[in-house]
C-alpha positions in Angstrom: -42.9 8.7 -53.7 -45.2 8.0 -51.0 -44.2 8.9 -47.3 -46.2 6.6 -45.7 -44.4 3.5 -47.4 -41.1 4.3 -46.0 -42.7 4.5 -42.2 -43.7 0.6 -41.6 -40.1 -0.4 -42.4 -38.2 2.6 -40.1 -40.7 1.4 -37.4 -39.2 -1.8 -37.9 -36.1 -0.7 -37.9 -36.1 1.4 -34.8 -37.7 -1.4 -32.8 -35.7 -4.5 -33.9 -32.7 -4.0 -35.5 -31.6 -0.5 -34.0 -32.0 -1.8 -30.5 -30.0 -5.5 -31.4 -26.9 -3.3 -33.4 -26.6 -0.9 -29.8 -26.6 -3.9 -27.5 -23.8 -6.0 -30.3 -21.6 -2.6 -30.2 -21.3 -2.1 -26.5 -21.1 -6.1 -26.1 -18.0 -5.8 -28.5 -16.9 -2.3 -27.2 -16.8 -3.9 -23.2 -14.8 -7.3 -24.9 -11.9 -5.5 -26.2 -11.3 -3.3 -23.1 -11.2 -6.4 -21.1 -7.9 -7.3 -20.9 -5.7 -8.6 -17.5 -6.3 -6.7 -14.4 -3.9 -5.4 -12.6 -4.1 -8.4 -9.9 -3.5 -10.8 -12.7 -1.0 -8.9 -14.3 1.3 -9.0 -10.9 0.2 -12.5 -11.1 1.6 -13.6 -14.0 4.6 -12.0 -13.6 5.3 -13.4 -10.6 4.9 -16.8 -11.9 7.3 -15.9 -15.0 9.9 -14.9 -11.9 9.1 -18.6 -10.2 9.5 -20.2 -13.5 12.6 -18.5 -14.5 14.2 -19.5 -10.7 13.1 -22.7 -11.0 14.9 -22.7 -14.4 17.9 -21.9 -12.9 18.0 -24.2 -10.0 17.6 -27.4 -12.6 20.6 -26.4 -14.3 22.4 -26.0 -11.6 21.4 -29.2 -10.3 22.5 -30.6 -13.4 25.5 -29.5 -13.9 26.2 -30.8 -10.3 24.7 -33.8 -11.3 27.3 -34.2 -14.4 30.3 -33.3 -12.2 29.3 -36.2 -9.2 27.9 -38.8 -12.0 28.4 -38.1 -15.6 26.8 -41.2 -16.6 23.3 -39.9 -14.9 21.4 -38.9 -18.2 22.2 -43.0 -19.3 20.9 -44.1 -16.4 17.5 -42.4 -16.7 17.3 -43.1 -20.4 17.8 -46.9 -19.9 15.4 -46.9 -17.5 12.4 -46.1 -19.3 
C-alpha cells in the first residue's frame, strides 16, 4: 500500500476535524462543571427559608381566619 495516499486525508484530518473535536470536548468538559456558585447556592437556599416562613405564616393566618369567620373560604369562593 502506498504511503503517500494515506497523507492527504491525515492532513485533513489534523487541520479540520482534530482541531473542531478539541474545541467540542473542552466546550462540553467546561458545561458540565458549571453548576450553581457558591453565591447562588446561599441564594437559593435562602429563598427556600423565605418560602418555607411564608408557608407558615398563611396557615397560621388561616387557621386564625377559621376560628374569627369560619364561613371565609365561602365568601371568597362566591365571589369570583
Amino acid at each position: 500500500m502506498d504511503p503517500d495516499i494515506l497523507i492527504a486525508p491525515l492532513i485533513l484530518f489534523m487541520i479540520i476535524v482534530a482541531p473542531i473535536w478539541i474545541i467540542m470536548h473542552y466546550r462540553s468538559k467546561k458545561q458540565i462543571n458549571q453548576g450553581l456558585s457558591e453565591e447562588e447556592y446561599k441564594t437559593l437556599n435562602q429563598l427556600i427559608a423565605q418560602a418555607d416562613k411564608m408557608a407558615h405564616r398563611i396557615e397560621t393566618l388561616e387557621k386564625i381566619l377559621d376560628a374569627e369567620s369560619p364561613e371565609w373560604r365561602n365568601k371568597h369562593e362566591q365571589q369570583r
